[in-house]
N, CA, C and O of each residue as an XYZ file, in Angstrom:
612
protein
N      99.728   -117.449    -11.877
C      98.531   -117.413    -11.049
C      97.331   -116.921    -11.860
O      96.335   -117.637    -11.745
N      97.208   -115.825    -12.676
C      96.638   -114.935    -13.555
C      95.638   -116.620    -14.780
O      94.449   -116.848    -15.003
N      96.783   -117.263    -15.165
C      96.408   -118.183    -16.026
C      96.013   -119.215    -15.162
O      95.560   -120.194    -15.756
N      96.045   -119.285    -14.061
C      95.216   -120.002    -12.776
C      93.631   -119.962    -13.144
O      92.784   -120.422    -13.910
N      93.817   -119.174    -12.160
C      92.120   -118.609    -12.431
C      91.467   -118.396    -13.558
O      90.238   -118.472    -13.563
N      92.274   -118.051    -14.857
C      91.496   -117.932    -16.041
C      90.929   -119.325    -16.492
O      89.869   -119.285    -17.118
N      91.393   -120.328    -16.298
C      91.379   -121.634    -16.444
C      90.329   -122.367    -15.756
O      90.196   -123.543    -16.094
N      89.495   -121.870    -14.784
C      88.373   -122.054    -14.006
C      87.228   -121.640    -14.410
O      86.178   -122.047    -13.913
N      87.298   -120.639    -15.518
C      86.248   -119.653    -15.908
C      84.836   -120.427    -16.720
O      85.049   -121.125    -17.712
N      83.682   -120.265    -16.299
C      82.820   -121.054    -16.687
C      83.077   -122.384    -16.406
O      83.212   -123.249    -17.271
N      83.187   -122.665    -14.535
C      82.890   -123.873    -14.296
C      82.443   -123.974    -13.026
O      82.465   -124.986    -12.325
N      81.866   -122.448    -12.629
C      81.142   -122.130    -11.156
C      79.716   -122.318    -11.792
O      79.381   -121.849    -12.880
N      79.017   -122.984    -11.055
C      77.508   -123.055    -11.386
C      76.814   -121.641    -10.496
O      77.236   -121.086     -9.481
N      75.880   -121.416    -11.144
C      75.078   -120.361    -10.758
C      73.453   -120.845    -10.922
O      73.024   -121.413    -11.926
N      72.638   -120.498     -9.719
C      71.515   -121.255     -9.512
C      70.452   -120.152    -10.458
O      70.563   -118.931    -10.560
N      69.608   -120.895    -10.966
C      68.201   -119.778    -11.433
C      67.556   -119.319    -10.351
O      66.600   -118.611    -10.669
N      67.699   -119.441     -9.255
C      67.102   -118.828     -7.765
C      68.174   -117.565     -7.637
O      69.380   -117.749     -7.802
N      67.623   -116.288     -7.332
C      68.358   -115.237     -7.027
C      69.087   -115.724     -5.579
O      68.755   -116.714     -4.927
N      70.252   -114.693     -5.223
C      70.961   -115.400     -3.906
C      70.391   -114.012     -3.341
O      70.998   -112.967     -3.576
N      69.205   -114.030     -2.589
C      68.494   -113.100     -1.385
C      69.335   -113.598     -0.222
O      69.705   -114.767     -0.119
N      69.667   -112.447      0.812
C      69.812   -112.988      2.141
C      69.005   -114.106      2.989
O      67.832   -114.469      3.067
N      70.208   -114.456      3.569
C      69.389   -115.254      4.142
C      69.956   -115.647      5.746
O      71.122   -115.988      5.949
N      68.995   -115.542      6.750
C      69.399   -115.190      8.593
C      68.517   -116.030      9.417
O      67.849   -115.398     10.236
N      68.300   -117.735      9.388
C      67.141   -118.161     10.555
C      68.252   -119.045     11.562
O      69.217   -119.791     11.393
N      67.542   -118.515     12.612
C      68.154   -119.402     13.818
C      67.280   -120.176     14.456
O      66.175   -119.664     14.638
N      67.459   -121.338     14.877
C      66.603   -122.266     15.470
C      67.102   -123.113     16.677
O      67.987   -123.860     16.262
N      66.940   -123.243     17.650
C      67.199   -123.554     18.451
C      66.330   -124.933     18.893
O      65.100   -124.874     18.897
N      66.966   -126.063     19.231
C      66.094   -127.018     18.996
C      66.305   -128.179     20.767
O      66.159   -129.380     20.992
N      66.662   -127.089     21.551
C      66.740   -127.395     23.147
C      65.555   -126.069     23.441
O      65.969   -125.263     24.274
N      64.785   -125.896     23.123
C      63.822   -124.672     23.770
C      62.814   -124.325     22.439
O      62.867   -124.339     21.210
N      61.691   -123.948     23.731
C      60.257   -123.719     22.955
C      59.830   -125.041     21.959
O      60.078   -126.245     21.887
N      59.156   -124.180     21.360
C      58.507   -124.881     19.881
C      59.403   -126.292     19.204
O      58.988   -127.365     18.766
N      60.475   -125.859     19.316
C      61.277   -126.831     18.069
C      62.470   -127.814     18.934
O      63.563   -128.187     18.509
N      61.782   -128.105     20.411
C      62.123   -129.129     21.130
C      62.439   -130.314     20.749
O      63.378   -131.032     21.092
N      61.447   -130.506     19.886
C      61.445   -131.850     19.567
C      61.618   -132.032     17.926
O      60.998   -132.798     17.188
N      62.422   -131.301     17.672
C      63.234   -130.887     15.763
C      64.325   -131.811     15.796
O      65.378   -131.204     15.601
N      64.443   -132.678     15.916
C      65.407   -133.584     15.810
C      66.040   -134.281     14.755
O      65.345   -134.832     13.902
N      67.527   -134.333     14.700
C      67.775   -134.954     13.365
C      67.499   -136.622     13.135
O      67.549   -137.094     11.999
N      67.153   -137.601     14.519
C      66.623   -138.590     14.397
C      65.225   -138.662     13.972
O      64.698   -139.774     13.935
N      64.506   -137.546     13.623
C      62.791   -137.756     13.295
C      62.698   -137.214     11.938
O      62.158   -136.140     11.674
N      63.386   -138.197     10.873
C      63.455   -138.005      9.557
C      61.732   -137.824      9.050
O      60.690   -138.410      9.343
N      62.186   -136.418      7.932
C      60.990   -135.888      7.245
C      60.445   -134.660      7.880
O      59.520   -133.946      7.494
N      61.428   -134.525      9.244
C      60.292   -133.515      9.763
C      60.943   -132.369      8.744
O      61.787   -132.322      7.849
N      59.779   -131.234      9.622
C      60.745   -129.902      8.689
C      60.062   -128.726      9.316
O      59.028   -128.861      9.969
N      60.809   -127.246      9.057
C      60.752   -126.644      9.220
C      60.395   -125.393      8.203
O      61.318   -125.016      7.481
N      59.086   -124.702      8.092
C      59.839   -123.485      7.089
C      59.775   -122.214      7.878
O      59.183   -122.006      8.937
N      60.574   -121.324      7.077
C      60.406   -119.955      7.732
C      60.523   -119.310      6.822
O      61.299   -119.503      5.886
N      59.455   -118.085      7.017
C      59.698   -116.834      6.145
C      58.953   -115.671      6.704
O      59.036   -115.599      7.930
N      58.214   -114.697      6.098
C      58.120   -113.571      6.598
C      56.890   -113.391      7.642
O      56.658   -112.354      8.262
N      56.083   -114.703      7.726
C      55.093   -114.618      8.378
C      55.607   -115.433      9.891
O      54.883   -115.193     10.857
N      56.649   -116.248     10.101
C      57.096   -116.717     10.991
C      57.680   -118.289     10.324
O      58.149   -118.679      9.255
N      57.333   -118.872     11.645
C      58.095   -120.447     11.219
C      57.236   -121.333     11.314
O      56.938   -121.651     12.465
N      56.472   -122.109     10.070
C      55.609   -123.403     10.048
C      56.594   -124.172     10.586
O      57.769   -124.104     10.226
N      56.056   -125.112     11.674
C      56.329   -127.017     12.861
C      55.222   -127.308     12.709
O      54.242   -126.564     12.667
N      55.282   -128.453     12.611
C      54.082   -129.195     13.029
C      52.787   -129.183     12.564
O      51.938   -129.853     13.152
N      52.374   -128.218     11.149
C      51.345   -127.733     10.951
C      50.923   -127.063     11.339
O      49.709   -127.092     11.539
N      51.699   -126.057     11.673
C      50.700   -124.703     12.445
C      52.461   -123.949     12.365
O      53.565   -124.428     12.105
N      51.979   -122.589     12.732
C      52.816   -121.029     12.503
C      53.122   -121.153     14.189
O      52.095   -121.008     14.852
N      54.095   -121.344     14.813
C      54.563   -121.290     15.857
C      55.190   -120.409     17.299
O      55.206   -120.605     18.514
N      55.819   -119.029     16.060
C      56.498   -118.051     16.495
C      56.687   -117.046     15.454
O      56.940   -117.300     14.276
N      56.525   -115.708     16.046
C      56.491   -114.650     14.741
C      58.156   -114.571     14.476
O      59.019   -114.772     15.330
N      58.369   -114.226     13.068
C      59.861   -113.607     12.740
C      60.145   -112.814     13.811
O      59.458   -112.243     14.658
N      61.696   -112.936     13.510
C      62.798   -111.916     14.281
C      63.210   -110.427     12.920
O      63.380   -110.403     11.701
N      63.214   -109.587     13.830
C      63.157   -108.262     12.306
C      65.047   -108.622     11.851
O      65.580   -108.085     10.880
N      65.611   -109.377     12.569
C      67.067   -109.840     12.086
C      66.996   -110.911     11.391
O      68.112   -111.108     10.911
N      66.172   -111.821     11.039
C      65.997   -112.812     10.221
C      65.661   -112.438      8.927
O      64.844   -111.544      8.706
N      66.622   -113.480      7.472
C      65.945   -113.223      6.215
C      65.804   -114.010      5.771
O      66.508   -114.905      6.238
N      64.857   -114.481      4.537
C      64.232   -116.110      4.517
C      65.015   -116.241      2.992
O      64.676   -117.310      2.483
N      65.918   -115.508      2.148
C      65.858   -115.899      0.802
C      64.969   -115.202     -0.439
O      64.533   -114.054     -0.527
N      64.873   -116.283     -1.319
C      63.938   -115.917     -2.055
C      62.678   -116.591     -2.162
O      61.887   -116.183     -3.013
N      62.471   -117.236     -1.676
C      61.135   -118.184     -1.273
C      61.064   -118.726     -0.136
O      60.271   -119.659     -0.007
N      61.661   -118.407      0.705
C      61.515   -119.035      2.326
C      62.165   -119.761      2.028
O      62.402   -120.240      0.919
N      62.915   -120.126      3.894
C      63.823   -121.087      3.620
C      62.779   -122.694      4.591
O      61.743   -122.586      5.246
N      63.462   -123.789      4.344
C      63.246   -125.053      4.429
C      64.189   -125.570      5.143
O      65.290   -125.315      4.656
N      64.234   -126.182      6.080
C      65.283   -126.687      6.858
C      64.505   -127.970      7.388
O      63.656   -128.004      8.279
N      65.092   -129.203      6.482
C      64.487   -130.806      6.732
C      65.521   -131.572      7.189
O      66.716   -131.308      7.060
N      64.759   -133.090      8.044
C      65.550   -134.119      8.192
C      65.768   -134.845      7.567
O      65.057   -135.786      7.917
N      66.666   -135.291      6.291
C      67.041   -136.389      5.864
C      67.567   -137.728      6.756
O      67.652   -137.981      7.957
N      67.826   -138.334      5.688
C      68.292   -139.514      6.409
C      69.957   -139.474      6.686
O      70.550   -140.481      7.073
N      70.760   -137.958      6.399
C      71.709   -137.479      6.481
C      71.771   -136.273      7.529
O      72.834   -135.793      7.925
N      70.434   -135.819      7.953
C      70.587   -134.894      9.159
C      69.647   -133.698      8.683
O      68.586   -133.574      8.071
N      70.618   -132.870      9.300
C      69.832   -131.285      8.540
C      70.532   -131.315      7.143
O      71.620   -131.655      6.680
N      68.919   -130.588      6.551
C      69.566   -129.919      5.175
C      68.590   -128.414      5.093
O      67.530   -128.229      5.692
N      69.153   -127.635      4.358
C      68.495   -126.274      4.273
C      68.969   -125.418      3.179
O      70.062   -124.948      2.866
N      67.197   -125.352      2.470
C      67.181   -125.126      1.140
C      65.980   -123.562      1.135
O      65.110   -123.254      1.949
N      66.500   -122.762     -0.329
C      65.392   -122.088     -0.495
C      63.977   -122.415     -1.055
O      63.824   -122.878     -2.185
N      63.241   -122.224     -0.443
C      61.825   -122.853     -1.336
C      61.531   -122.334     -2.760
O      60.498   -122.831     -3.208
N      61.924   -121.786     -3.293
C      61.809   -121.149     -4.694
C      62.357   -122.052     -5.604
O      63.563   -122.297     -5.639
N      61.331   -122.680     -6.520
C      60.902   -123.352     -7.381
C      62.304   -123.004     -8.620
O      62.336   -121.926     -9.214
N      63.263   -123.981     -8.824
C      64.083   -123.112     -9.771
C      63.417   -123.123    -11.228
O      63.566   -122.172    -11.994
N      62.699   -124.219    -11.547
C      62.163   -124.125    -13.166
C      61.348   -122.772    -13.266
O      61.172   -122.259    -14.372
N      60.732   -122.052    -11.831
C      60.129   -121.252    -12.244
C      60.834   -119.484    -12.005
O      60.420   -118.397    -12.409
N      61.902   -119.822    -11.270
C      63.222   -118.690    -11.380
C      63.576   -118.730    -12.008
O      64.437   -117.862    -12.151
N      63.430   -119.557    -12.962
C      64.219   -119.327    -14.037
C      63.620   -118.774    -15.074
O      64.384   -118.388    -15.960
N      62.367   -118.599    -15.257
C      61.444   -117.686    -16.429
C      60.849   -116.623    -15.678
O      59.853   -116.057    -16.129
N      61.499   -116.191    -14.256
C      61.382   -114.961    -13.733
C      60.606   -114.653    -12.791
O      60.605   -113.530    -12.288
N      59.410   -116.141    -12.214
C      58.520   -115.923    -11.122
C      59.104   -116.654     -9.613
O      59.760   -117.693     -9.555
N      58.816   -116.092     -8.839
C      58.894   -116.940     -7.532
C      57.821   -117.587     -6.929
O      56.930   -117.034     -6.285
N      57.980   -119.248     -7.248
C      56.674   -119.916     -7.074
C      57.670   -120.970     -5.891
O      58.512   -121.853     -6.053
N      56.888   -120.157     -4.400
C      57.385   -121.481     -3.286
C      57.151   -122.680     -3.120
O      55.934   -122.858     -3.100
N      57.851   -123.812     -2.961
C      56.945   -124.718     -3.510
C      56.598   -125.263     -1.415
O      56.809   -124.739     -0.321
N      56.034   -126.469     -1.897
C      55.141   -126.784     -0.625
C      55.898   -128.136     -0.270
O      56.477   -128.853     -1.086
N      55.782   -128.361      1.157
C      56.574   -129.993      1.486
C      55.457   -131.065      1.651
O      54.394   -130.973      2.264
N      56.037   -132.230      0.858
C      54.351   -133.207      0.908
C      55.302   -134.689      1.532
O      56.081   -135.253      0.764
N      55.232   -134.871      2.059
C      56.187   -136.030      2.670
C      57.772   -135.855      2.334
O      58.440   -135.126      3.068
N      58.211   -136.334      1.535
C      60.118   -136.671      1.219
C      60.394   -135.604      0.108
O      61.476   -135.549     -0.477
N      59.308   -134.728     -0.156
C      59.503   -134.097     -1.641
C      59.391   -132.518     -1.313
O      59.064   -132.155     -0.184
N      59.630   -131.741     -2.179
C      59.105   -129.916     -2.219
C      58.299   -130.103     -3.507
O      58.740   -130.685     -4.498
N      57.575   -129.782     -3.449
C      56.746   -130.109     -4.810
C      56.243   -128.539     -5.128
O      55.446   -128.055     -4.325
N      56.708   -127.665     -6.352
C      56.371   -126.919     -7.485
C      54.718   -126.935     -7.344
O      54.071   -127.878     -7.799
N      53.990   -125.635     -6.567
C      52.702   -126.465     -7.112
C      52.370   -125.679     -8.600
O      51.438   -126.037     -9.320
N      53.308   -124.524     -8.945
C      52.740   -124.516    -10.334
C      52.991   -124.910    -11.314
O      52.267   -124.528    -12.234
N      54.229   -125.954    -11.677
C      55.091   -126.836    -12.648
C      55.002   -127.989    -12.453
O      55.153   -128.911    -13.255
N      54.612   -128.033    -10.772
C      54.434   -129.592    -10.328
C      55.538   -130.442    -10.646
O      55.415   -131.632    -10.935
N      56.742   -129.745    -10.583
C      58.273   -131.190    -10.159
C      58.115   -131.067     -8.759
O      57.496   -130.187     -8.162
N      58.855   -132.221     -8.195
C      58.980   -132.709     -7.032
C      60.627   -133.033     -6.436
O      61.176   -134.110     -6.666
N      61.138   -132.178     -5.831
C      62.477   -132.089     -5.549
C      62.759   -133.400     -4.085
O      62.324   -133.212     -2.949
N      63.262   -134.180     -4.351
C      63.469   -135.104     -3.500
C      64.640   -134.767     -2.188
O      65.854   -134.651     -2.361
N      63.906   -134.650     -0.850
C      64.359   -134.233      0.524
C      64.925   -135.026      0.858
O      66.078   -134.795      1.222
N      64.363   -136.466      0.906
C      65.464   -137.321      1.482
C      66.444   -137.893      1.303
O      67.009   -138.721      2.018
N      66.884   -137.224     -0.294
C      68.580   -138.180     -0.265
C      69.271   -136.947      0.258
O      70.492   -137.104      0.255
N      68.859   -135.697      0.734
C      69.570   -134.975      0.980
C      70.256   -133.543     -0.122
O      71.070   -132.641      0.075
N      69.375   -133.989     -1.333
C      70.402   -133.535     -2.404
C      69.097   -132.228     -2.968
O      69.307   -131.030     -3.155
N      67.892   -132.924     -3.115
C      66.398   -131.788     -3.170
C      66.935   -131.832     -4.827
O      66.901   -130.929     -5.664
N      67.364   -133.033     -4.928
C      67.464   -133.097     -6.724
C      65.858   -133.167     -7.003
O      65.080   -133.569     -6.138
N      65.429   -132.725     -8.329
C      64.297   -132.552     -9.367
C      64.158   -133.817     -9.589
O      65.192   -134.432     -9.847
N      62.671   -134.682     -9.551
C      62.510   -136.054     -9.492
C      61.716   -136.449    -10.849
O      61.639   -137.624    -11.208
N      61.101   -135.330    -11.613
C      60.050   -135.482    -12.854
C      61.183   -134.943    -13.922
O      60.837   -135.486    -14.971
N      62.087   -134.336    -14.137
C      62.654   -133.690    -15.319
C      62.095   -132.833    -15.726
O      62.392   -132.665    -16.909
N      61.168   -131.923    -15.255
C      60.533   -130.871    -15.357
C      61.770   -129.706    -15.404
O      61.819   -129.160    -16.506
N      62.965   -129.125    -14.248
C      63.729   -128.756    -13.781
C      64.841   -129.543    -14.215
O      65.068   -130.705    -14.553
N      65.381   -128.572    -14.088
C      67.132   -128.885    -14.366
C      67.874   -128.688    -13.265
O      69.019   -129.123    -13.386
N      67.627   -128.188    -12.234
C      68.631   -128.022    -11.344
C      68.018   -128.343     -9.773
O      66.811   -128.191     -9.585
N      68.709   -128.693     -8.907
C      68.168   -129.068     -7.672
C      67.472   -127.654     -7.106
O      67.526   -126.744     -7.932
N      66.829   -127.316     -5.837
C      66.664   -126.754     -4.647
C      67.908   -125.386     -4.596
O      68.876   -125.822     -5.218
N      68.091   -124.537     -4.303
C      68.861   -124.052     -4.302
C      69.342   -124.302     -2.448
O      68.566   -124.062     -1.522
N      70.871   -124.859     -2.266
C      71.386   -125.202     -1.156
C      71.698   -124.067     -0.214
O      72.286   -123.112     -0.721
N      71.319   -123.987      1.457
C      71.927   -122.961      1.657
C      72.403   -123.429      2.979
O      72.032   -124.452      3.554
N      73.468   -122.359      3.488
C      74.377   -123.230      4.593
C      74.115   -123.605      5.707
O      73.352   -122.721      6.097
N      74.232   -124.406      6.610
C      73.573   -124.767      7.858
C      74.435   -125.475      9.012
O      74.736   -126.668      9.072
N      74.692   -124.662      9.725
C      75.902   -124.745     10.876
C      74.621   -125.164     12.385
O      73.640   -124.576     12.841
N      75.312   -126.418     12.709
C      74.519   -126.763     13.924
C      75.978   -126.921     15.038
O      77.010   -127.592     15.068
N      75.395   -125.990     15.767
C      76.166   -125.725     16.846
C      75.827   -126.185     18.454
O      75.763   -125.407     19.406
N      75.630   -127.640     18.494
C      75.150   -128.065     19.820
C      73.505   -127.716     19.703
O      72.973   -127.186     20.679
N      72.931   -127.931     18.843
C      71.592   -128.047     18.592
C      70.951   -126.402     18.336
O      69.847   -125.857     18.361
N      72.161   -126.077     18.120
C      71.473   -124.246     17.685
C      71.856   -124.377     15.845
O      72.997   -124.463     15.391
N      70.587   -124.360     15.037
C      70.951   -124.463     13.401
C      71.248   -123.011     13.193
O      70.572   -122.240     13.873
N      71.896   -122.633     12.599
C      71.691   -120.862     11.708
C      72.384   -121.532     10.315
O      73.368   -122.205     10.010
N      71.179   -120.877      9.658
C      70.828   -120.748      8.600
C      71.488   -119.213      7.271
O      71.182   -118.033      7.440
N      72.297   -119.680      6.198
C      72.806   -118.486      6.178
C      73.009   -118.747      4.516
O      72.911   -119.913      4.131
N      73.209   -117.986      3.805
C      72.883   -117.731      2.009
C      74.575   -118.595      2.074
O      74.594   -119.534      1.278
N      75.735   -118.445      2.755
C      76.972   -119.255      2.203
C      77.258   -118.809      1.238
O      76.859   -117.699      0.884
N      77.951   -119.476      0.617
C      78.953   -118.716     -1.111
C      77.974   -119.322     -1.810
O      77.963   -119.259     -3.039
């Protein structure tokens, strides 16, 4: 067993995004995010310490039980459903700053490196080669239209 596990060693990836907690719940039968649907590809959601951007506008203040990560978290519709990512720029976690990036249609776009992480295959892979590594992924359990949002392994 011992020579099990040794045999695995250096083949867990580890993201340049720190793993911050992470706690959003969304409920998407009530209030604001009624109409958050996984049929209305592109929409999205962010949340972090100031509350939750819908729609272009700040909707609802945080819960003091909610934690956004290390750059707020992102929770979009692909053409695969929900996906939910930290906004923190990894080319730029990775030389030690936290630069959130911003959602511009299908992309998260870096605005200080300017890569563009692609939302809609679902994957928030790096689209310029600027970055080496996707979005950092985080887990997302939809439970009859309730998402929670959670850091996962």
């Amino acid at each position: 067993m011992v020579l099990a596990l040794c045999g695995c060693e250096g083949t867990t990836f580890r993201s340049s995004v720190p793993a911050y907690p992470v706690r959003v719940v969304i409920d998407t039968k009530v209030g604001a995010f009624v109409h958050f649907k996984p049929e209305t590809t592109s929409s999205y959601v962010i949340a972090n310490r100031d509350g939750y951007f819908l729609d272009n506008k700040w909707v609802t203040s945080s819960s003091a039980m909610d934690a956004y990560g290390y750059g707020g978290v992102l929770v979009f519709v692909s053409f695969f459903g929900y996906n939910a990512y930290d906004l923190a720029c990894p080319n730029c976690a990775e030389k030690g700053a936290c630069h959130p990036c911003e959602v511009n249609g299908g992309f998260a776009v870096c605005t200080t490196c300017e890569e563009q992480y692609d939302l809609l295959s679902g994957t928030a892979a790096p689209q310029k080669g600027i970055a080496h590594e996707a979005l950092r992924k985080l887990t997302l359990v939809n439970s009859d239209g309730r998402l929670t949002i959670t850091q996962g392994q």
